[in-house]
C-alpha positions in Angstrom: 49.7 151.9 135.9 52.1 149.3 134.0 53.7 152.4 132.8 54.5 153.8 136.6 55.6 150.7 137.7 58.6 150.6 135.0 59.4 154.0 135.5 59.4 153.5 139.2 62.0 150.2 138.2 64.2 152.4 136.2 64.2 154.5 138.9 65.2 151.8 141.7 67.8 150.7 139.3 69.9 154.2 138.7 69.5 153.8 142.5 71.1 151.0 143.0 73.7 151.3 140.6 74.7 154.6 141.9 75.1 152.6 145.6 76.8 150.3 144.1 79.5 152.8 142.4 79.7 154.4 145.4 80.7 151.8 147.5 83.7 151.0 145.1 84.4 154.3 143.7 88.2 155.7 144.3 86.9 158.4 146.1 85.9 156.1 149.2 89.3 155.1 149.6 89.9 157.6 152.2 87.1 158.5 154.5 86.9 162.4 153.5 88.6 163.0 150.8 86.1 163.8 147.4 88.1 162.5 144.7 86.9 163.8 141.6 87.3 165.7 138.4 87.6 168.9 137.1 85.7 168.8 133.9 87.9 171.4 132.1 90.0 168.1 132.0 86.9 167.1 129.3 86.7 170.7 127.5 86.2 169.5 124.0 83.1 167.6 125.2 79.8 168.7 126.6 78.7 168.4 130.3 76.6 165.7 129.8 79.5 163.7 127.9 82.2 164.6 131.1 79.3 163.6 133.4 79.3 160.2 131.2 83.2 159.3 131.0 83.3 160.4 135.0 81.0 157.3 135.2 82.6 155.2 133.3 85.9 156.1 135.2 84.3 155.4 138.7 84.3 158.6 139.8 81.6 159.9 141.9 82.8 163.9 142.1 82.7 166.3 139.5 84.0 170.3 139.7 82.0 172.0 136.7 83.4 174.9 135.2 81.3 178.1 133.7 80.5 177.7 129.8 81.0 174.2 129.1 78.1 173.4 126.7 75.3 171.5 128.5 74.8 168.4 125.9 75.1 168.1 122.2 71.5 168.7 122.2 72.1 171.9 124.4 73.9 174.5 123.3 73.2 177.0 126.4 76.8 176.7 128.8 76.6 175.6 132.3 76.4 178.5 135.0 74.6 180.9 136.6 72.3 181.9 133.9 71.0 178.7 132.6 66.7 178.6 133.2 65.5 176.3 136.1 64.5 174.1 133.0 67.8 173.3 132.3 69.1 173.1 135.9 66.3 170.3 136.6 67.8 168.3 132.9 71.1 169.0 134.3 70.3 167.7 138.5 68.4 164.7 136.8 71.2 164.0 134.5 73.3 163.7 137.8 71.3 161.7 139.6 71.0 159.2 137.0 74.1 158.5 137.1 75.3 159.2 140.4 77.5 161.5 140.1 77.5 164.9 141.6 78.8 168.5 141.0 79.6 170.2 144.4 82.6 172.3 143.4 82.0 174.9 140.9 84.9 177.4 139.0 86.7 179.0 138.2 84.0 181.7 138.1 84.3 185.3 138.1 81.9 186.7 140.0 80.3 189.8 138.5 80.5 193.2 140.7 76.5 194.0 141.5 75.1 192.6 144.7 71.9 191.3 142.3 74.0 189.6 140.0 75.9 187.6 142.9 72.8 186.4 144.7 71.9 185.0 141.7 75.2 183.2 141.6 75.2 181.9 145.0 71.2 181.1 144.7 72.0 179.1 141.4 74.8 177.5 143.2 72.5 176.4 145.8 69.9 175.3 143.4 72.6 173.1 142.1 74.2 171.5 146.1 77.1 173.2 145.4 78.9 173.9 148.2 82.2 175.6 147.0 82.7 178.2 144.3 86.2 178.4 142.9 87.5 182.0 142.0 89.9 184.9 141.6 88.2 187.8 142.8 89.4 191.4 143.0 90.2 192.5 146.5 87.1 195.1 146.9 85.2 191.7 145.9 85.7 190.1 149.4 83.5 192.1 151.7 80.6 191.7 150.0 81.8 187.9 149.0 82.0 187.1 152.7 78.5 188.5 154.0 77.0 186.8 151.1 79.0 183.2 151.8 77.7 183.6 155.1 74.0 184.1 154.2 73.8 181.2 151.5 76.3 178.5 153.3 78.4 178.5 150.3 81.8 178.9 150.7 84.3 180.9 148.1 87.6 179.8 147.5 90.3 181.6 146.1 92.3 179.8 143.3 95.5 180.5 141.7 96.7 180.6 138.5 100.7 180.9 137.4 102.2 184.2 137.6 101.8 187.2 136.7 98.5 186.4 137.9 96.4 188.2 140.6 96.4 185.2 143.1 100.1 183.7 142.1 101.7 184.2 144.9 100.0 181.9 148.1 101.4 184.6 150.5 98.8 186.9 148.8 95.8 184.1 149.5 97.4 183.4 153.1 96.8 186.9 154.0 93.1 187.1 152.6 92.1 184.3 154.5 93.4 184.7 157.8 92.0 188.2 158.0 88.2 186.9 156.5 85.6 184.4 158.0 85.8 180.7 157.8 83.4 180.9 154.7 86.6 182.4 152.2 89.4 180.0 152.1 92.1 178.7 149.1 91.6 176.3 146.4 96.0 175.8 145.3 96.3 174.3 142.1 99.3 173.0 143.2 99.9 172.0 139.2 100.1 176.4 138.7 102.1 176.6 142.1 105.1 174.3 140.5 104.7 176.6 137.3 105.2 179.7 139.9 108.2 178.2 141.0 106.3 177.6 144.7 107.2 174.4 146.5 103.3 172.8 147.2 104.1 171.0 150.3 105.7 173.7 152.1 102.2 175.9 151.2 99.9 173.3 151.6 101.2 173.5 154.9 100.9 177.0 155.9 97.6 177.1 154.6 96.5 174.3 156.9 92.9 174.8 157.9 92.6 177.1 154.9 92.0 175.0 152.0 88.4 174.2 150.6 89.7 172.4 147.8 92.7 171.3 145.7 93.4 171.1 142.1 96.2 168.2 141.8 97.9 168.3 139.1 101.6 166.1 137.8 103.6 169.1 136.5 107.4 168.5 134.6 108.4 171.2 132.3 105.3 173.0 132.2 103.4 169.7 130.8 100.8 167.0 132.6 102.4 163.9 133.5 101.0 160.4 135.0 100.7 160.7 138.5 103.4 159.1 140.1 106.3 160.1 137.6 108.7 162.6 137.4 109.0 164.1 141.0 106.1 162.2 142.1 104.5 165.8 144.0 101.1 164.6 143.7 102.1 161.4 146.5 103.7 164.2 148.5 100.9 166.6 148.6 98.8 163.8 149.4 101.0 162.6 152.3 100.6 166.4 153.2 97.1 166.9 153.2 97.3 163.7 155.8 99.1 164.8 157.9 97.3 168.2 158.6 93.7 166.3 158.8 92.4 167.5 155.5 89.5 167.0 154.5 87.9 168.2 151.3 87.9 168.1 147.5 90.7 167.0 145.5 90.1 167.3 142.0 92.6 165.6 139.1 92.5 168.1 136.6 94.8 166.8 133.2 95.6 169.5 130.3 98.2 169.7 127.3 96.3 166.4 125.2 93.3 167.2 123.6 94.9 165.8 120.5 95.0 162.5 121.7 92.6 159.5 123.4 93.8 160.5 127.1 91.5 158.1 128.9 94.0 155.7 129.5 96.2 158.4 131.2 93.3 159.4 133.5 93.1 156.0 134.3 96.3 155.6 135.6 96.2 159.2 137.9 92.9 157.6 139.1 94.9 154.4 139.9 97.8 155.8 141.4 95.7 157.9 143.6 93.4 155.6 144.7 96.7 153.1 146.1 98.4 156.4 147.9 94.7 157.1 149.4 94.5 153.6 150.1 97.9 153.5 152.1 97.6 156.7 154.1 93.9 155.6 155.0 95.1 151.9 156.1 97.4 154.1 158.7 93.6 154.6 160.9 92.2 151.1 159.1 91.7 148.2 161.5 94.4 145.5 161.2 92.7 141.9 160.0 94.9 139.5 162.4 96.1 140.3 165.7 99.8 139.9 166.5 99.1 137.1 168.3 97.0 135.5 165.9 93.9 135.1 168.1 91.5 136.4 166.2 92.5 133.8 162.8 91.7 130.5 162.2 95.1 127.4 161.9 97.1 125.0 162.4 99.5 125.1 165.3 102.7 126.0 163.6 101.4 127.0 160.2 102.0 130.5 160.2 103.8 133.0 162.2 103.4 136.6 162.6 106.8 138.1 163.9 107.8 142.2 163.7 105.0 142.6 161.5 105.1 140.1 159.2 103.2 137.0 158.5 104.9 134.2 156.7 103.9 130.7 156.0 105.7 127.7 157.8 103.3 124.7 156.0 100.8 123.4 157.4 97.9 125.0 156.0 95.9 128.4 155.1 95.3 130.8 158.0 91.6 132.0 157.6 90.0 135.0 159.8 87.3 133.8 162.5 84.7 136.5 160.9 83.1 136.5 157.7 83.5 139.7 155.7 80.8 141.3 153.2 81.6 144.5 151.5 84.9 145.5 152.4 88.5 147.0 151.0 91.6 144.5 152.3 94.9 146.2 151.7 98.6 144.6 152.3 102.0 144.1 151.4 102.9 141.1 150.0 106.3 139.4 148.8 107.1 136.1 147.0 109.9 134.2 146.5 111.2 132.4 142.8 108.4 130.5 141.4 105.6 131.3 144.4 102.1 130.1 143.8 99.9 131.2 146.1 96.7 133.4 146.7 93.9 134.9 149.1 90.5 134.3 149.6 87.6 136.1 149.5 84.1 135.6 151.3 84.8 131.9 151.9 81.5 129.9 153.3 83.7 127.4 154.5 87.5 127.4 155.2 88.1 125.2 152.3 89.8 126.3 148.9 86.8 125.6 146.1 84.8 127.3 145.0 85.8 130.3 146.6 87.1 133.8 145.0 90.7 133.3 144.9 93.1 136.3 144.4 96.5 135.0 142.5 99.6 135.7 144.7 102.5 134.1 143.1 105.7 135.3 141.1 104.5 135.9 137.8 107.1 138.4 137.0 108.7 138.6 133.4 105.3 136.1 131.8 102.2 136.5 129.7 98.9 137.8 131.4 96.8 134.7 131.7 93.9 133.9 134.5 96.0 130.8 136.1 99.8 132.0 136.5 99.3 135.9 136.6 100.1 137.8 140.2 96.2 138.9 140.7 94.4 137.4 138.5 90.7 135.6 139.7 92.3 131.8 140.1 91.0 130.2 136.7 87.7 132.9 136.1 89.5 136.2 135.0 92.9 137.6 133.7 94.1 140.6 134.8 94.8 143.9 132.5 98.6 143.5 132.6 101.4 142.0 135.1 103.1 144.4 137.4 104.5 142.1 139.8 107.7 143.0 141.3 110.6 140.8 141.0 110.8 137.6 143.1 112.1 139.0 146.7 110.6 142.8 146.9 107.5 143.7 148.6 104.8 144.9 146.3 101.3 146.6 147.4 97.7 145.0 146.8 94.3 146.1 147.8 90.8 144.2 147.0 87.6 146.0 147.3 84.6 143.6 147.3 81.1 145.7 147.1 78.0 143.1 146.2 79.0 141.6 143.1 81.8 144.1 142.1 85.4 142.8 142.9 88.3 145.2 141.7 91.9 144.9 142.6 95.0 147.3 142.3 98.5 146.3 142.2 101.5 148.5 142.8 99.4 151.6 141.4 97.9 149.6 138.2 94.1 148.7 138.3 94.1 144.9 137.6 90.5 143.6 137.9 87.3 145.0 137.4 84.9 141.7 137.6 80.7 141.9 137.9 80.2 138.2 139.7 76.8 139.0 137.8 78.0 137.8 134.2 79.1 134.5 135.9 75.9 132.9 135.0 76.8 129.2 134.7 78.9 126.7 136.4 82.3 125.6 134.4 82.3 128.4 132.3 83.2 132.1 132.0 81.6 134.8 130.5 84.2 134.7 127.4 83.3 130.9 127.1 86.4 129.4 128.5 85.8 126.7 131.2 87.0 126.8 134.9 86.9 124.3 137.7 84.3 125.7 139.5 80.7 124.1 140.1 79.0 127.4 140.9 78.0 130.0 139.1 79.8 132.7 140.4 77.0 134.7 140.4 75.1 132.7 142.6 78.2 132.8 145.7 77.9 133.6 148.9 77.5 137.6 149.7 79.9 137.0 152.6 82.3 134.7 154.0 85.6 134.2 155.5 89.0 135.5 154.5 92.1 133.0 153.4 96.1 133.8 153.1 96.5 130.4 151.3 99.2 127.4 152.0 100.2 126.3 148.7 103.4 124.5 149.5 105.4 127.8 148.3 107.0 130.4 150.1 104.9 133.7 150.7 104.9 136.8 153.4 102.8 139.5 154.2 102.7 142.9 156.3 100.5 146.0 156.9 97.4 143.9 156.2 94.4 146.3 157.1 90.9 146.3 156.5 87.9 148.2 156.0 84.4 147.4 156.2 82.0 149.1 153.9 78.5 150.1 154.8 
């Protein structure tokens, strides 16, 4: 019996940590969009190792590929063969840590009818619900009736010439002719290599694309999202504009020789501000124009063509309280601005509430007092990418239960579990603070502040979204 009852606990508490990721996971940025990974990305380790660091890089979504060994203590490689033994050590795998595989490729599917059921019927076994590939073209008949029959779709993916599938014109053609179950998977990474311009095709194949492999492409070599031509933020903007919705999978080659989880780090950064701002676009604003809906002194604050400022006076707090949520704005500060935001205040007061750092902290040390989002006087950020004194720069919180994380201009600045704030005056590193809570032990929900700290500070595009 006692035995059941801890199972049943470590059961409950995957569970829970798996809500808890998913309500703070980059791929919930922008409601339907999966962000995940394509654990080719991982080759040189196992499944169950990829599965592990997709975890630890709060991701949620992972597109296996066929072969890659199951574990170190499994030597059989993932796909359509593996026994219904290792299928169930592979789904529990998953669920323990929440992640899951519903993209699969790129697979080539064998010829005989018998041999693709059992493809689709392991992909169904599995919830996947998309296999990549490059079929031949007397594939596609049979493909399509069988698509049809299991609810899986096929998607055809490219690789760079002189490949079968180079050419999108090719994969345009296919699809429009075929039913709604065999559609395009661009690797828009390939596409650049091909010489094709991925905005241009991502648009023709509007309404045809089941997934998309995003890849930063510059000489033929992975870069960081967000440098060199920066076609990974136009693909996105693309893909918004047409109403995607779908997979998009970071896949990163060319640096198996090094530690590259600080580079998927920062593609997982970048995207998750660019899905952040096109989302915001259909995300509720958090003040009226008119102010009606916030809480302040008469004259304290205006909000003309767009743009709050502070006049003196005092902090401007929203009339509802706020539990889980993702706040995203622009923000820009003037020489030597102090400032900072509130989170999930219980009173409109500033102690002992979460306060977010606003304030020009260009040019100095990281610290947890005088650095642009840091936790006022509980938490340092990673680094300091302020912009200087005068420019706008781009912020967004996510508060899920105890997990507060915030991003600034594309760099991930605080990952904090309120949990390890046990005791009052002190952090979990042994420093002291001000505060005579535990932070552990704050309010789940409360108001949110734009503080008045005697110092000049504007915002814009402040939007919110509440989390379920």
């Amino acid at each position: 019996m006692m035995r059941t009852i801890l199972l049943s606990a470590v059961v409950i508490m995957f569970s829970l940590t798996a809500q808890l990721r998913s309500m703070v996971i980059p791929a919930d940025v922008y409601e339907g969009w999966r962000f995940g990974m394509q654990a080719w990305t991982m080759k040189d380790k196992t499944l169950f190792e990829t599965i592990d660091q997709a975890a630890a890089l709060g991701l949620r979504w992972l597109e296996a590929f066929p072969g890659q060994r199951i574990s170190p203590e499994i030597s059989d490689g993932f796909g359509p063969e593996i026994s219904a033994e290792l299928r169930g050590k592979v789904l529990e795998k998953l669920q323990r840590t929440g992640i899951q595989i519903k993209t699969f490729g790129v697979y080539g599917f064998p010829s005989e009818e018998a041999q693709m059921r059992k493809t689709f019927e392991f992909a169904k076994a599995m919830g996947i619900e998309v296999i990549l590939s490059e079929p031949s073209l007397d594939q596609f008949d049979l493909l399509d009736r069988l698509a049809q029959e299991y609810q899986i779709r096929v998607a055809i993916h490219n690789h760079p010439q002189p490949t079968r599938y180079w050419n999108p014109e090719i994969v345009y053609a296919i699809c429009k002719d075929r039913s709604d179950w065999i559609g395009a998977a661009p690797d828009i990474g390939h596409w650049v290599r091909s010489g094709i311009d991925p905005v241009e095709w991502l648009q023709k194949l509007s309404g045809q694309i089941y997934n998309v492999h995003l890849k930063e492409i510059d000489e033929g070599k992975d870069l960081i999202w967000g440098q060199g031509k920066n076609r990974i933020g136009a693909a996105l903007v693309q893909l918004h504009k047409q109403g995607y919705q779908g997979p998009l999978i970071l896949e990163y080659e060319n640096h198996w020789d090094e530690d590259y989880v600080p580079q998927l780090r920062q593609c997982i950064a970048f995207y998750t501000q660019e899905a952040v701002r096109l989302a915001s676009e259909r995300w509720p604003s958090l003040l009226k124009d008119d102010l009606s809906n916030a809480v302040l002194n008469p004259g304290s604050w205006t909000y003309q063509n767009g743009v709050l400022s502070r006049k003196g006076k005092g902090d401007i707090w929203t009339q509802g309280k706020y539990k889980d949520f993702i706040l995203d704005f622009d923000f820009k500060v003037e020489k030597n601005t102090n400032s900072g935001v509130f989170l999930r205040a219980a009173e409109r007061t500033w102690l002992p509430w979460i306060e977010v750092q606003i304030m020009d902290s260009y040019g100095k040390p990281v610290d947890r007092r005088e650095t642009c989002g840091a936790i006022y006087d509980i938490l340092a950020p990673q680094n300091n990418p302020v912009n200087p004194a005068g420019q706008w720069n781009r912020m967004t919180i996510f508060a899920a239960g105890p997990i507060i994380r915030v991003f600034l201009n594309h760099q991930p600045m605080i990952n904090m579990d309120l949990r390890q704030w046990t005791t009052a005056h002190q952090n979990p590193d042994g420093s002291s603070n001000k505060f005579d809570i535990a932070y552990k032990d704050l309010p789940p929900e409360g108001y949110i502040g734009f503080q008045d700290h005697g110092f000049p500070v504007e915002y814009r595009n402040i939007k919110i979204r509440e989390l379920n």
